[in-house]
C-alpha positions in Angstrom: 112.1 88.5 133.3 112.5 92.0 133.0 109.6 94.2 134.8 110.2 97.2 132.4 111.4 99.7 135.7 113.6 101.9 134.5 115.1 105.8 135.4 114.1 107.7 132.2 117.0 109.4 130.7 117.0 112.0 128.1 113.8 110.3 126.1 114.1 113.9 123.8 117.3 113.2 123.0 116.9 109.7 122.3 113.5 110.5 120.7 115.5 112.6 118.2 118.9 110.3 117.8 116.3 107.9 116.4 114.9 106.9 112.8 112.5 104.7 112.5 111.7 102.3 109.4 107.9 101.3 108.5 107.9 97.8 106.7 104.6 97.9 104.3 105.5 96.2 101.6 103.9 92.8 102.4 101.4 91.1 100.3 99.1 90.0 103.1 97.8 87.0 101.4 96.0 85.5 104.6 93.4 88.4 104.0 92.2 86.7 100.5 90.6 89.0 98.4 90.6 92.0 100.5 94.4 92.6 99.8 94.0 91.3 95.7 94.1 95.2 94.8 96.0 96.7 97.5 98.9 96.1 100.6 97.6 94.9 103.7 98.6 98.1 105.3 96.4 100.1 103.4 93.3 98.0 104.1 90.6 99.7 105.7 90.2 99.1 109.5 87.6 100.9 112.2 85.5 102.6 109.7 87.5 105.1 108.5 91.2 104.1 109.3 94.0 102.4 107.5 95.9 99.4 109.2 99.4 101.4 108.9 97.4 104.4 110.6 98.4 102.7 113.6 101.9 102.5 113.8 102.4 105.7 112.4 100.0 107.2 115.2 102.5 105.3 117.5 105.5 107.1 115.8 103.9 110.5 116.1 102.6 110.3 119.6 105.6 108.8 120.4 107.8 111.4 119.6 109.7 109.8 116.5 109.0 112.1 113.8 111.6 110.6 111.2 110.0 108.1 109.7 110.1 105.7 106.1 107.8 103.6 105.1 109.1 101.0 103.0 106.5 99.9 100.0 106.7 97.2 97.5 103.4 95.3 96.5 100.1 97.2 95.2 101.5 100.2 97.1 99.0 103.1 95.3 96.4 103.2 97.4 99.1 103.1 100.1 101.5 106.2 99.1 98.1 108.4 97.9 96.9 107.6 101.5 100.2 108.9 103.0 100.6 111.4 100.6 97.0 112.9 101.3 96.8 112.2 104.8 100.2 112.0 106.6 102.7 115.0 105.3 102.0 116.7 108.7 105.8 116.9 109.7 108.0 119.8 109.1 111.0 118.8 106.9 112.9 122.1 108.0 113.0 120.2 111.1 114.3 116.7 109.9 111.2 115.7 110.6 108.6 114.0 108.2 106.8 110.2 106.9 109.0 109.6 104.0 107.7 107.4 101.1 110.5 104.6 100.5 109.1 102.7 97.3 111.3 99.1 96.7 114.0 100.2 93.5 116.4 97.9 93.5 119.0 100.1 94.8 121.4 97.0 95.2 121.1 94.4 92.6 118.2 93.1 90.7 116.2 91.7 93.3 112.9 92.9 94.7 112.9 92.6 98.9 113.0 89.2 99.3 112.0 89.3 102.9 112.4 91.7 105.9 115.9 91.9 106.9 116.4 92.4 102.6 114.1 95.2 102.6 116.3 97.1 105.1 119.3 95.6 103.9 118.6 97.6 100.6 118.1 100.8 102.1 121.2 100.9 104.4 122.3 104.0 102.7 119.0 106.2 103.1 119.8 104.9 107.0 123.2 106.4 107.3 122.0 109.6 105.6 119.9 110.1 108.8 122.8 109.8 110.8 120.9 108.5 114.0 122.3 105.9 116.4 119.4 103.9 116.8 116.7 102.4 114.2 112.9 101.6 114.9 112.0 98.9 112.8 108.5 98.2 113.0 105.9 96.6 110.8 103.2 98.1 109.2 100.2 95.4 109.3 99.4 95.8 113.6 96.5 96.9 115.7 97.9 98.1 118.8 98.7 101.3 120.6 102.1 101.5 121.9 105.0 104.2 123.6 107.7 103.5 121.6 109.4 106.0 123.5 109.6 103.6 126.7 111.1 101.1 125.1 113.4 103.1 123.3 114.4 103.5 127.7 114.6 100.2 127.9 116.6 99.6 125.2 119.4 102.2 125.9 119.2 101.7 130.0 120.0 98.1 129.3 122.8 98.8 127.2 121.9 96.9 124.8 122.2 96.3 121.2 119.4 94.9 119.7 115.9 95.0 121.6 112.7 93.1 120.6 109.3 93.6 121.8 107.2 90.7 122.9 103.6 90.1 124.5 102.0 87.1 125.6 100.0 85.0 123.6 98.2 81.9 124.1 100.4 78.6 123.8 98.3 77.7 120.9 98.5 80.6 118.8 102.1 80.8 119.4 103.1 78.6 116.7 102.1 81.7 114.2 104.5 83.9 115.7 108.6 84.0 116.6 109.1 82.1 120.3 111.5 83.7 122.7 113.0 82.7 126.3 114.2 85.2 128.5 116.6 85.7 131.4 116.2 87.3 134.9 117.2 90.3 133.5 115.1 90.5 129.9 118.4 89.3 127.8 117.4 86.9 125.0 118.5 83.1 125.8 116.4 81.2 122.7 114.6 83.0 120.0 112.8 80.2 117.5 110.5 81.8 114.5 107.2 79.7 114.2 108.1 76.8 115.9 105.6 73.5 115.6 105.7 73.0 119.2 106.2 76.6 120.8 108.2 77.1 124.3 105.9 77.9 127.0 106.6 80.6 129.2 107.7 79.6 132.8 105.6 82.1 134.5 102.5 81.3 132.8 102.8 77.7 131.2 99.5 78.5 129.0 100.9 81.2 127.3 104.3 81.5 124.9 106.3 84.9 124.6 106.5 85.9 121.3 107.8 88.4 118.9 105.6 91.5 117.8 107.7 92.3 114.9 109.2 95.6 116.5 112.8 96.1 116.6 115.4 98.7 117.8 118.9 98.1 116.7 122.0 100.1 117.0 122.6 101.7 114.1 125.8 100.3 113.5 125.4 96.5 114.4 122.5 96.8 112.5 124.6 97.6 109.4 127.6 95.0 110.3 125.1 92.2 110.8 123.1 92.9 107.2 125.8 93.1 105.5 127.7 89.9 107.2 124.4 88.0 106.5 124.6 88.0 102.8 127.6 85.3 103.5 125.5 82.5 105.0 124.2 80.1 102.2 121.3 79.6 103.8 120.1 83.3 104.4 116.1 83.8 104.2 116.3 87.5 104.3 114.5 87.7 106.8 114.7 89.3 110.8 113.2 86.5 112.3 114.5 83.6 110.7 117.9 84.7 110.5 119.0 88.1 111.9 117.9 87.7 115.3 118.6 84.6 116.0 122.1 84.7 114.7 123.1 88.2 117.1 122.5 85.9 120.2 125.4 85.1 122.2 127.3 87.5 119.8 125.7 90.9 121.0 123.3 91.5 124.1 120.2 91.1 122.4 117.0 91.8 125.3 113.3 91.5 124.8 111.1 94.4 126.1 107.6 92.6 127.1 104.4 94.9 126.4 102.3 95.2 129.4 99.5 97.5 129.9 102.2 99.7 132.1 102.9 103.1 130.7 101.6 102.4 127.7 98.0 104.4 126.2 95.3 101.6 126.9 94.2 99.6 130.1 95.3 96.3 127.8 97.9 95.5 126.4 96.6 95.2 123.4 98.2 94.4 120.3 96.6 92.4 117.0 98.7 90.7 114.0 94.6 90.8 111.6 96.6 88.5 109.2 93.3 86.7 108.2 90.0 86.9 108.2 89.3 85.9 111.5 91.6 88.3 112.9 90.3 91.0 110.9 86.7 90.6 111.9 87.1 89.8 115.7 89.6 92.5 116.1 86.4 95.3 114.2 83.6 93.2 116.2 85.5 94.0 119.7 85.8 97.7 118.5 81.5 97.6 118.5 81.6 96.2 122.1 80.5 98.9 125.1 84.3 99.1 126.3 86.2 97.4 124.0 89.6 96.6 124.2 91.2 99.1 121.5 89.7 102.8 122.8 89.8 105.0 119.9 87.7 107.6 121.7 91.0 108.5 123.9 92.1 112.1 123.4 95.4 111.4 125.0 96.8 109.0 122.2 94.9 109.9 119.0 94.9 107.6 116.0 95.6 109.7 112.9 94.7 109.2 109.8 93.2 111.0 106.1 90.0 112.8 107.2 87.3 111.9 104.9 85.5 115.2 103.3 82.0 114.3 103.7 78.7 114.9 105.7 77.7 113.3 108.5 76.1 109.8 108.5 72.3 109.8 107.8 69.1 107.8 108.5 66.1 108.4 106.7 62.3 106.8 106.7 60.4 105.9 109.8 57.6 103.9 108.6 56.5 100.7 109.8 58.7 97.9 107.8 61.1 100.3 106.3 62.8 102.3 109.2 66.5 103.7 109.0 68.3 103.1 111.9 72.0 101.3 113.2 71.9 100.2 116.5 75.1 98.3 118.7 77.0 99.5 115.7 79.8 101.8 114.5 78.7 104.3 111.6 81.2 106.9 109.9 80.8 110.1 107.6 79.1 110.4 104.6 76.7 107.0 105.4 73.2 106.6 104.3 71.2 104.5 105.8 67.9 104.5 103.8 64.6 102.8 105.4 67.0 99.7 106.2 68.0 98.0 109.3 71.9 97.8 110.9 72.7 95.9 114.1 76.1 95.0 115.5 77.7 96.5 112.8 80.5 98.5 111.3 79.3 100.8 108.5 83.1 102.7 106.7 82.8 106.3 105.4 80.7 106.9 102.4 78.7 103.5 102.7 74.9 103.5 101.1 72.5 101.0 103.0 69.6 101.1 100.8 65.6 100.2 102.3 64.5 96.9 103.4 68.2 95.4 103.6 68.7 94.2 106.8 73.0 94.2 107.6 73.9 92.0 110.7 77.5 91.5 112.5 78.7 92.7 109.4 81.8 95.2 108.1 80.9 97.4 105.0 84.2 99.0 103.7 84.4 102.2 102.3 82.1 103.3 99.7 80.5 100.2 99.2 76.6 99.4 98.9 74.4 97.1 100.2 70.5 97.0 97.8 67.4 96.9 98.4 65.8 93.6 100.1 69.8 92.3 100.8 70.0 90.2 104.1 73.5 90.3 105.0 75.0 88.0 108.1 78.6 87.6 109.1 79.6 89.4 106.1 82.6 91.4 104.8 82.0 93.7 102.3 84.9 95.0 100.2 85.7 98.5 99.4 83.3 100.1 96.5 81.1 96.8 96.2 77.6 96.7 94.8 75.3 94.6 96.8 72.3 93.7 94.0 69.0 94.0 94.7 67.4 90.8 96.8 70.9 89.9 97.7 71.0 86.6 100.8 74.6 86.3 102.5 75.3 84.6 105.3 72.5 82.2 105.8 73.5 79.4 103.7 77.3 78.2 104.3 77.2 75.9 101.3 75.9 78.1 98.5 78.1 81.0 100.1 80.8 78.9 99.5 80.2 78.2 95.9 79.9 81.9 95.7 82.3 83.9 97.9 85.2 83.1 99.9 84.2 81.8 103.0 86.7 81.9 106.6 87.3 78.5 109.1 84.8 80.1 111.5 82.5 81.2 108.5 83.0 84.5 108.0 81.6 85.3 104.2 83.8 87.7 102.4 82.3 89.5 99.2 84.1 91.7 96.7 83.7 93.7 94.1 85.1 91.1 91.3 82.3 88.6 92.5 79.7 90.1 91.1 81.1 90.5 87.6 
């Protein structure tokens, strides 16, 4: 298995021969309610984040500074966000985050899956005239040097790279299931397989795809277009794209360690459901959590909010403002009511005698008086009432609310109408 050493070449040069492609148009279904209204890349993650603030952060501190983002489903809230908060690049330079909505530019279909998506925007590719595409998705938690793997990638001479981590045997099955050889070229490549291939080096744990891709610019193009000819095509870069280029072209996998890349972890999270979503904010309220977003060296960028600074107000006995073990952004008010182990987005309202408990309140949303809240996500620009109890009675929640395996409670705006 490859070890990642490698002589850094030009990385400027290949920094600037490269495009990369943002895929944001997915529905993110897993997430229930929280994505009803908008994409899954523009839900609201770490307070006062997006999820797609990410990977763009990775792009930009990177060095790739051509970028599209590719949107399809409930993509306002998306484009205003990268509108507002990400035109930061100077065009006179060929440089910028372009907004790439879905428009049918070759037949009457919408994207029907990832390889389509690309597929339809083969021409705005060309147009860049780069030799190399970044394909990346625009729904992970993770900081990441694209720039070294972009090494990797030409150093091995390669045509197609894909980036892997390790992950558990048992979550493997969620995910696409690679073997490699001694020298990091793809032997076996299976897309959510039942019973996932362990990894011979660590037999509790399965290599598996993180959705990132480099591709020469030009197999790229032959192998979209040549895929349209199978019968059974899915559209898709796992099921069909990668797969199909092995044997054919050398296709290696680049495996994410904490080496050279911003983090002591190699960390890297899919949030596709609730679960997900909430252990992946809990870890960031942790004394040294995994993801460090206090780093000055790889800053996460994102739309500033224009707002004051949090606030706590009362002290008295019984109604006392305060957050403790908790994460807190702009424009909060926390009024005579009581926050632990929490993570409070910008412009949040906690209003006296609540009491708010391992809980996430999205932006802008409100929690009333006398609420109890436990092991609760609160959507963005939710009303709370008055005398509100969530989280202390699974059943009734249930009946209620939409309620995760490990019984998470999640609670939105149209529940309350």
């Amino acid at each position: 298995m490859s070890n990642n050493n490698y002589s850094h070449a030009d990385t400027n040069q290949l920094l600037r021969d490269t495009s990369a492609l943002i895929l944001a148009g997915g529905k993110g279904t897993r997430l229930k309610q929280l994505t009803s209204q908008n994409a899954k890349p523009a839900v609201s993650f770490g307070g006062k984040f997006r999820i797609i603030d990410f990977t763009l952060s990775n792009c930009i501190n990177s060095g790739i500074r051509r970028v599209g983002v590719l949107t399809q489903y409930m993509a306002q809230d998306l484009i205003e966000h990268l509108q507002e908060g990400w035109q930061i690049l100077s065009p006179a330079m060929g440089e910028g985050v372009q907004i790439i909505p879905a428009q049918q530019r070759t037949g009457e279909a919408w994207y029907r899956g990832t390889a389509d998506a690309v597929y339809q925007n083969l021409d705005l590719i060309k147009r860049q005239k780069t030799s190399r595409v970044l394909i990346l998705g625009g729904d992970h938690i993770y900081k990441m040097d694209y720039s070294r793997m972009l090494n990797f990638h030409v150093e091995t001479n390669s045509a197609v790279t894909v980036a892997c981590i390790h992950k558990p045997i048992e979550e493997a099955s969620s995910f696409g299931v690679m073997g490699l050889d001694t020298s990091g070229e793809i032997k076996t490549f299976v897309e959510k397989p039942e019973t996932p291939m362990p990894d011979p080096s660590d037999p509790s744990k399965a290599l598996v795809s993180m959705g990132i891709y480099i591709f020469n610019t030009d197999i790229l193009n032959d192998e979209l277009v040549a895929a349209l000819e199978d019968p059974d095509y899915n559209h898709d870069f796992g099921h069909n794209i990668i797969p199909g280029l092995l044997g054919r072209h050398k296709v290696c996998g680049y495996v994410f360690t904490e080496n050279g890349h911003p983090g002591r972890t190699a960390y890297w999270r899919d949030v596709g459901n609730l679960d997900e979503y909430y252990a992946a904010t809990m870890d960031l309220l942790s004394p040294d959590p995994e993801l460090d977003l206090y780093s000055h060296n790889w800053p996460i960028i994102t739309n500033a909010y224009q707002g004051p600074g949090a606030k706590f107000v009362f002290n008295d006995e019984g109604r006392r403002g305060y957050a403790v073990d908790s994460v807190v952004s702009g424009g909060v008010i926390v009024s005579g009511a009581a926050v632990e182990r929490s993570m409070i987005s910008e412009g949040v309202r906690v209003h006296s005698y609540a009491q708010v408990n391992d809980s996430i309140l999205l932006p802008h949303s409100q929690v009333g008086r006398n609420c109890r809240l436990t092991r609760v996500i609160v959507g963005e620009g939710c009303y709370i009432p008055d005398g509100t109890v969530i989280g202390e009675n699974p059943e009734e929640d249930a009946q209620k609310y939409t309620v995760s395996p490990n019984g998470i409670v999640l609670v939105t705006e149209d529940m309350f109408r």
